[in-house]
Backbone as a ProteinNet text record, in pm:
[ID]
protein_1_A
[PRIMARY]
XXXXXXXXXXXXXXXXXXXXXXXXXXXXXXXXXXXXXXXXXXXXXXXXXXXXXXXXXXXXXXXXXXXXXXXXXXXXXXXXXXXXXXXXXXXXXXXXXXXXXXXXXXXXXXXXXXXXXXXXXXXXXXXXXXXXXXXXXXXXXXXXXXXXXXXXXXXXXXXXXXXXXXXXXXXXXXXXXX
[TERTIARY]
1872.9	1882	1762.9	1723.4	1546.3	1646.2	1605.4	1618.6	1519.8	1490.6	1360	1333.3	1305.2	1363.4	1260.4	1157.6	1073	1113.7	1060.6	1142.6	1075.4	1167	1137.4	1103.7	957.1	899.3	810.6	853.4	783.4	616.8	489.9	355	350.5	245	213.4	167.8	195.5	228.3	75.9	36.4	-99.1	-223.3	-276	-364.3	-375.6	-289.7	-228	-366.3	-351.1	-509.1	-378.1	-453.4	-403.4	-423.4	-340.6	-436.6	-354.2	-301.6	-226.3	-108.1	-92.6	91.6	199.9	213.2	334.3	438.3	490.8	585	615.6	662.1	678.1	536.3	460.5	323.7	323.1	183.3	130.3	31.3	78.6	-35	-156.3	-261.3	-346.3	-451.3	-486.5	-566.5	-643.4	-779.9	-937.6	-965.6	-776.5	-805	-789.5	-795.8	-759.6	-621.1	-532	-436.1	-448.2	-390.1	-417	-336.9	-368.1	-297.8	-194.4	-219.9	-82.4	14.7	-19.1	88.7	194.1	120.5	224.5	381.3	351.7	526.9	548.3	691.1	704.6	843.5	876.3	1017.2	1087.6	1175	1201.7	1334.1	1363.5	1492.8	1512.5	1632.1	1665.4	1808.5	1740.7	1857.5	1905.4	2036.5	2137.1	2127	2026.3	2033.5	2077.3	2159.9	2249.4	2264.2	2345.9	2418.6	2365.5	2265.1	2124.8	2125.8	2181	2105	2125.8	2020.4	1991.2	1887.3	1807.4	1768.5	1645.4	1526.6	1458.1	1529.3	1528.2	1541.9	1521.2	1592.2	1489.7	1522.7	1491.5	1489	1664.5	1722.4	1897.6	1956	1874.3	1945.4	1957.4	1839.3	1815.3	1870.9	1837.8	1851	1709.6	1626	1477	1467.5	1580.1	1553	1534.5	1625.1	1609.5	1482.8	1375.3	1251.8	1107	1096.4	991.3	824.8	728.1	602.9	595.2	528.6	500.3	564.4	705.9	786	769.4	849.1	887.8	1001	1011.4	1103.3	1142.5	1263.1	1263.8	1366.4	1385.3	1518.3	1549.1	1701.5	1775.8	1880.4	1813.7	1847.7	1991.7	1934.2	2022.8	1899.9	1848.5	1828.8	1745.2	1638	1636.8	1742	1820.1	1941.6	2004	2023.6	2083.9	2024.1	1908.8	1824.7	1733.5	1722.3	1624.4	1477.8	1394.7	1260.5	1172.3	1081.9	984.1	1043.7	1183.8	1211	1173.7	1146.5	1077.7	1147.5	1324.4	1397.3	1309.2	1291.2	1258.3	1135.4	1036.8	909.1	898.4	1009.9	912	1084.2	1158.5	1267.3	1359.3	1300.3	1316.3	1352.5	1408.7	1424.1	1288.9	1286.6	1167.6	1185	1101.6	1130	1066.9	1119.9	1070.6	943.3	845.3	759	750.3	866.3	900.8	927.2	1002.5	1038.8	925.7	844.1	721.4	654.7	612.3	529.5	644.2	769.5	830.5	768.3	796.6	778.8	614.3	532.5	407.2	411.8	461.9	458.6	508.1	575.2	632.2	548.7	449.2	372.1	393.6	492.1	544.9	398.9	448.2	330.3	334.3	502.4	472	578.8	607.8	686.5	745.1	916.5	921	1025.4	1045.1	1106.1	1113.6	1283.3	1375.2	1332.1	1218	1201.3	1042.4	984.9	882.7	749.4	799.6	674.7	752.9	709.9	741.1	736.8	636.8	684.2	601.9	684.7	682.7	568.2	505.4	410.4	260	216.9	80.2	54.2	177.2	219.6	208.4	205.9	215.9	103.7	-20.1	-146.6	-189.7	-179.1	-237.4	-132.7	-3.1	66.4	52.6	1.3	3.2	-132.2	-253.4	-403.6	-373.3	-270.2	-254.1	-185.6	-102.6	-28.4	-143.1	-235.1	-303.5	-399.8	-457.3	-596.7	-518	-418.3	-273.4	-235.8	-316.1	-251.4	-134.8	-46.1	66	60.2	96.7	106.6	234.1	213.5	402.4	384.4	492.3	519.4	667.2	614.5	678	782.8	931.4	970.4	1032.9	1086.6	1150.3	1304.9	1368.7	1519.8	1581	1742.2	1791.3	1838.7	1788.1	1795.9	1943.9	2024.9	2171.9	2231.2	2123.8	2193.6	2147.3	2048.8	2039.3	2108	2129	2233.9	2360	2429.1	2527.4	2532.2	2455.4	2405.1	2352.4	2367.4	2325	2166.6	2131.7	2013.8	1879.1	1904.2	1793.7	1701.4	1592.3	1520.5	1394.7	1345	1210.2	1145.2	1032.4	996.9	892	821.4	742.1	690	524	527.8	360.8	353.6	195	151.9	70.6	-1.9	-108	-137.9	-226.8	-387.6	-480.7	-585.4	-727.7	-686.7	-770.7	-833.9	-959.6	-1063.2	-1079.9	-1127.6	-1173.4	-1060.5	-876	-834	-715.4	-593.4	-543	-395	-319.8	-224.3	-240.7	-165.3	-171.5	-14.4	37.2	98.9	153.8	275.6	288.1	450.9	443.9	585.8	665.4	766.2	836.9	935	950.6	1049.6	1116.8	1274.2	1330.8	1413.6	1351.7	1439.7	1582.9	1690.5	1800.8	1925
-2419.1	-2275.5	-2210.5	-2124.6	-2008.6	-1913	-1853.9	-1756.7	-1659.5	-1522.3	-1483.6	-1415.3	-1412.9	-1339.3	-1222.6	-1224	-1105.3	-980.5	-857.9	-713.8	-687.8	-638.9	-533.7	-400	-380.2	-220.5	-145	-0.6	62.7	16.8	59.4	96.4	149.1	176.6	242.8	390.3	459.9	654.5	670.7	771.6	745	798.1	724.6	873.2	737.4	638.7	569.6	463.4	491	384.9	212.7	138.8	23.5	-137.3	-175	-253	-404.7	-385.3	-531	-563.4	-445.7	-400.5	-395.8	-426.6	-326.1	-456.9	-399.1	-508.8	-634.9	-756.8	-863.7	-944.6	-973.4	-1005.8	-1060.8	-1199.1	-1220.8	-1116.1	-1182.9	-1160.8	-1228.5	-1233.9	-1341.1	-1318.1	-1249.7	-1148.2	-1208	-1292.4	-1267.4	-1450.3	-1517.2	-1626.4	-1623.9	-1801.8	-1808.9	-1875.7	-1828.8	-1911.6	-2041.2	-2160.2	-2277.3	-2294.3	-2365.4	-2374.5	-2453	-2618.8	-2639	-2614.9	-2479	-2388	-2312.2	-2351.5	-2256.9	-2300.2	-2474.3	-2564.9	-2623.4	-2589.3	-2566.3	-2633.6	-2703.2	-2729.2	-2604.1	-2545.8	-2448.6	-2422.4	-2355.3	-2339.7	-2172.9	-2103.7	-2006.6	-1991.4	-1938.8	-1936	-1781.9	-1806.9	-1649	-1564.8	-1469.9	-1421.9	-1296.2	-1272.6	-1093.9	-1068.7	-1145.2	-1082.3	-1092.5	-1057.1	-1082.9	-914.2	-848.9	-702.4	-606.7	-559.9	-511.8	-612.1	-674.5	-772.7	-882.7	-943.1	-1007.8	-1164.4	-1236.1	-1309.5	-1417.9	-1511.2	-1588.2	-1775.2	-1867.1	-2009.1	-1991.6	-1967.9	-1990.6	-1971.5	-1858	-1842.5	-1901.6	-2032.5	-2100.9	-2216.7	-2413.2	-2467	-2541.9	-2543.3	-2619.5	-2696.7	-2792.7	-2957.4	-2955.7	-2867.5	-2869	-2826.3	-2775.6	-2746.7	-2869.6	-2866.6	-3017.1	-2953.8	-2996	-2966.1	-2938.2	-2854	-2794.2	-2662.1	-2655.6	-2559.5	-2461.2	-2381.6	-2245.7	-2193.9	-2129.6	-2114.7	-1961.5	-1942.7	-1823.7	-1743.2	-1587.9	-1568.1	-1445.3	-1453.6	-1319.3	-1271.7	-1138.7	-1051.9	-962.3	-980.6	-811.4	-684.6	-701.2	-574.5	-499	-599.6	-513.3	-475.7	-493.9	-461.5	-363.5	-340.4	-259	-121.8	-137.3	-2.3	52.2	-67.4	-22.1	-38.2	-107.7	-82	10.3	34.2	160.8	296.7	267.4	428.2	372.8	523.5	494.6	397.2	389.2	314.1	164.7	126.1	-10.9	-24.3	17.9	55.8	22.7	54.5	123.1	20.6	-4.2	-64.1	-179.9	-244.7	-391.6	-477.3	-580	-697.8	-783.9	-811.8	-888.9	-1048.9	-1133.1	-1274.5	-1264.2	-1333.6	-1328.7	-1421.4	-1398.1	-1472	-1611	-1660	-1771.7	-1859.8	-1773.3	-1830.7	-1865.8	-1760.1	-1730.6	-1861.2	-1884.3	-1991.8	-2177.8	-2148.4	-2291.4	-2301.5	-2237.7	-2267.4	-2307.1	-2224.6	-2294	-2469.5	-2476.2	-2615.2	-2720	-2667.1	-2714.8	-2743.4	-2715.3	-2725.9	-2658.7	-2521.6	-2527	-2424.1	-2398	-2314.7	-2209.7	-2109.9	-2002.5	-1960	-1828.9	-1764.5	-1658.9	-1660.9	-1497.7	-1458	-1368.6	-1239.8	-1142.3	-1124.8	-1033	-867.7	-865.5	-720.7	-718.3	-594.6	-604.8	-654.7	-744.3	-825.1	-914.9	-962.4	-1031.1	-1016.6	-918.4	-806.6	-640.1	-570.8	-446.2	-392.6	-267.2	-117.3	-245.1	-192.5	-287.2	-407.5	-495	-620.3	-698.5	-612.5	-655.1	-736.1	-684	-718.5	-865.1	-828	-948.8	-1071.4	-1041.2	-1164	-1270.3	-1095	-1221	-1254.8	-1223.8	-1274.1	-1405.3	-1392.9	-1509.4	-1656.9	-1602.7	-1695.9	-1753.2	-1669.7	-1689.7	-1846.9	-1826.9	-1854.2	-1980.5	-2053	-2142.5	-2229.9	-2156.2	-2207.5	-2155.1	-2036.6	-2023.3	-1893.8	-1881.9	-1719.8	-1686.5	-1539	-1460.6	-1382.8	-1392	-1329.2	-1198.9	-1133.6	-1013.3	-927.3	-890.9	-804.1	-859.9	-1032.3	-1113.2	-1022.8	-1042.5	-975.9	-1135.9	-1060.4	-1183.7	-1320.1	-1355.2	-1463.3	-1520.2	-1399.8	-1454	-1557.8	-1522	-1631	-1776.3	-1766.1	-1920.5	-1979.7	-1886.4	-1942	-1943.7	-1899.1	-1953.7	-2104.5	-2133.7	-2242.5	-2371.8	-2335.7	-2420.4	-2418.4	-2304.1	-2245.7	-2348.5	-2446	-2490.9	-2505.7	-2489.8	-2461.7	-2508.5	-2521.7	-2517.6	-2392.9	-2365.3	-2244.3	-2252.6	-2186.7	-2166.9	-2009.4	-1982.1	-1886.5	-1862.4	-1771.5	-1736.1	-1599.8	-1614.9	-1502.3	-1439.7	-1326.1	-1280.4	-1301.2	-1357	-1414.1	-1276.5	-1169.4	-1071.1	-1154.9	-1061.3	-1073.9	-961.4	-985.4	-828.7	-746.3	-815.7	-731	-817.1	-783.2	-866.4	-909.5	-801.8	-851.7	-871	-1002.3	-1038.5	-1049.4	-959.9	-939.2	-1072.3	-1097.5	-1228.4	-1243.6	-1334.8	-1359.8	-1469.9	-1482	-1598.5	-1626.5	-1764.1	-1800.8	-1937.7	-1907.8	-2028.2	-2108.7	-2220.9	-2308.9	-2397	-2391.1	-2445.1	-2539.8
1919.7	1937	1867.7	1923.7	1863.2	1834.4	1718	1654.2	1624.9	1698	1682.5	1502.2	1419.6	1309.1	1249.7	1361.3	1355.8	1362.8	1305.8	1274.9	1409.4	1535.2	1600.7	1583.1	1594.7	1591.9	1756.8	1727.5	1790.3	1740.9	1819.1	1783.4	1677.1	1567.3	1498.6	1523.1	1447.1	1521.3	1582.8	1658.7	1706.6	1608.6	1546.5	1469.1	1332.8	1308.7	1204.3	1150	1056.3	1013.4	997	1071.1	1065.6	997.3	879.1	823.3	806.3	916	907.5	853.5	760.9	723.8	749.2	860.9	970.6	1002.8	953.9	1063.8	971	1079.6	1016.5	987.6	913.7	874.7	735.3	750	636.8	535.5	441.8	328	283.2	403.2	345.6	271.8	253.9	187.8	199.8	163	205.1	182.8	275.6	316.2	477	511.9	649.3	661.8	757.6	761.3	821.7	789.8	808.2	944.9	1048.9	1188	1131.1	1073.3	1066.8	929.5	902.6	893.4	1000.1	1121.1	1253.5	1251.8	1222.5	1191.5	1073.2	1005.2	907.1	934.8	805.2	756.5	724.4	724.4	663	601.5	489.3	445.5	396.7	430.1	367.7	258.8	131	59	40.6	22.2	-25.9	-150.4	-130.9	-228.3	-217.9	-164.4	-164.2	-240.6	-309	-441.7	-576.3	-543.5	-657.2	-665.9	-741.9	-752.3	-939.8	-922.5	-1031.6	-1132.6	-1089.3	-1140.7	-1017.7	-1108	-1059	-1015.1	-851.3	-827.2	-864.7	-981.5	-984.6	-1037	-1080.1	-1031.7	-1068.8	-1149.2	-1109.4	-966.3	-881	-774.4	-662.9	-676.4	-575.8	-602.1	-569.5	-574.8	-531.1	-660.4	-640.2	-595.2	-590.8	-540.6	-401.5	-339.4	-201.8	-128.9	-210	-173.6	-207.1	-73	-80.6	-21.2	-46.2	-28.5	120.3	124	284.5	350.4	241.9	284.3	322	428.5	460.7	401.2	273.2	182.6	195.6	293.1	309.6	193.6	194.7	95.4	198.5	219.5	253.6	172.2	136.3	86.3	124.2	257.4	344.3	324.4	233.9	215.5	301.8	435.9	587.8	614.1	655.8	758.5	645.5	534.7	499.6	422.8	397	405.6	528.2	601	728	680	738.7	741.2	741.5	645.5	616.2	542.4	505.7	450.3	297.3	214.5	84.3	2.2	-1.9	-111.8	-54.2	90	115.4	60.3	65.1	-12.8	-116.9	-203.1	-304.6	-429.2	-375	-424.6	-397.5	-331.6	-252.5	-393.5	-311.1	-420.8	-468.3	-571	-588.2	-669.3	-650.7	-727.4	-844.6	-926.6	-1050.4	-1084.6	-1165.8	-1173.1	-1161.1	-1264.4	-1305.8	-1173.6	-1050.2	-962.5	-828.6	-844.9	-764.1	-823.7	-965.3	-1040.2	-973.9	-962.1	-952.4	-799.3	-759.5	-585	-584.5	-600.4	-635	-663.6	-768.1	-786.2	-751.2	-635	-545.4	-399.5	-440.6	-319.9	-218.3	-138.5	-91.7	52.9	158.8	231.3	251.7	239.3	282	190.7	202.5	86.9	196.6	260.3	360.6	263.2	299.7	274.5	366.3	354.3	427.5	340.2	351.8	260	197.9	114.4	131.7	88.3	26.3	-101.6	-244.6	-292.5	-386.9	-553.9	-524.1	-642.8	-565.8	-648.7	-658.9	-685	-628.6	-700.6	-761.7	-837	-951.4	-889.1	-908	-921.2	-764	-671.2	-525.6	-491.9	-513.8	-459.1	-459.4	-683.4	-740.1	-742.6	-683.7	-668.1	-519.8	-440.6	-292.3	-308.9	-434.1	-421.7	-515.9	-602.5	-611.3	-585.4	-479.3	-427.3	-308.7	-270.5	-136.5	-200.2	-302.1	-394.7	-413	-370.4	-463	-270	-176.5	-17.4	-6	-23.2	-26.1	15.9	152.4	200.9	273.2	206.5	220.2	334.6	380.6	532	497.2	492.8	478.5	605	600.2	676.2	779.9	736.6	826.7	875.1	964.8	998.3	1028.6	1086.5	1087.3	995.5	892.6	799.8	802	828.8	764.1	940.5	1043.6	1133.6	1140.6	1009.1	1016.3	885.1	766.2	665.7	762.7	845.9	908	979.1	1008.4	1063.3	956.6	828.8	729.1	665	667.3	596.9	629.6	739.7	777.1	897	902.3	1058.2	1043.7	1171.7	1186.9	1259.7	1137	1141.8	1253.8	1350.8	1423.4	1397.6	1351.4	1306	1378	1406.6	1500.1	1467.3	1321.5	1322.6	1402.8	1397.7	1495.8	1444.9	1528.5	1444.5	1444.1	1370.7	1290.9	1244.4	1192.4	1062.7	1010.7	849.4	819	764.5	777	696	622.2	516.8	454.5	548.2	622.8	666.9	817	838.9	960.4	1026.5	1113.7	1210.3	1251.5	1276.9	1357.1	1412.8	1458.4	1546.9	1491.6	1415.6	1369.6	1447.7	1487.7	1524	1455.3	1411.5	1355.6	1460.9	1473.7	1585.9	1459	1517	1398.1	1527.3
[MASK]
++++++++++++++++++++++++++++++++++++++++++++++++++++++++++++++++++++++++++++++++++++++++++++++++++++++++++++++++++++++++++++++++++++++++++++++++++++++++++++++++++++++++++++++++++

């Protein structure tokens, strides 16, 4: 079964300076994405009930993450604030360093998220410049997640960014086959 888990959007408003932001998209910032990054092992873990507080290595289960990974996390928190309004912006869930640093060493390839970055405000930039600088790029603004934790939180990810130059986020289409 395909699971598409890309955020459906209208165009960007007309007039809109466009920089690769939008939508469901990487963070590659001033790398290239690697092709075979397109297929991916992938796993998503539950982190709903994570709130008031940074996500982080208690909530997962590390072992289950092996080099190469597509290590996704759902939140809810698309589906339950909606995409682009300021609380999603600007108040999303975020992982904690510690947890951002395990997965690293984990070798793993991509980092998604059901929401909008991996840390917050300051902290956004220099985390996806450094996850990028590490081979490890986050795909931002995934939907859907919770129909593949129904299914046993495992898939193969199929993921096709759009091949820009010249800017940091790249637009793309995920699909989890489970």
């Amino acid at each position: 079964m395909k699971i598409d888990i890309t955020l459906k959007l209208a165009p960007p408003a007309p007039g809109s300076t466009f920089h690769g932001h939008y939508g469901t998209h990487f963070d590659v910032m001033d790398k290239e994405f690697p092709l075979e990054y397109t297929e991916r092992e992938g796993i998503v873990f539950d982190v709903s009930k994570v709130r008031d507080r940074d996500i982080g290595t208690a909530d997962i289960d590390l072992d289950k993450v092996q080099p190469g990974m597509f290590v996704a996390f759902c939140s809810g928190f698309v589906e339950e604030e909606g995409y682009g309004t300021p609380k999603y912006e600007h108040e999303h869930p975020e992982l904690s360093v510690k947890l951002i640093e395990a997965l690293l060493d984990k070798q793993i390839s991509i980092i998604g998220l059901d929401f909008a970055g991996v840390r917050r405000g300051a902290e956004h930039t220099p985390m996806d410049q450094y996850c990028a600088d590490r081979g490890v790029f986050i795909v931002e603004n995934l939907c859907g997640l919770r129909k593949i934790l129904d299914r046993g939180g495992r898939f193969a990810a199929k993921t096709y960014p759009i091949h820009f130059s010249e800017i940091t986020g790249l637009p793309c289409r995920v699909i989890a086959e489970v």
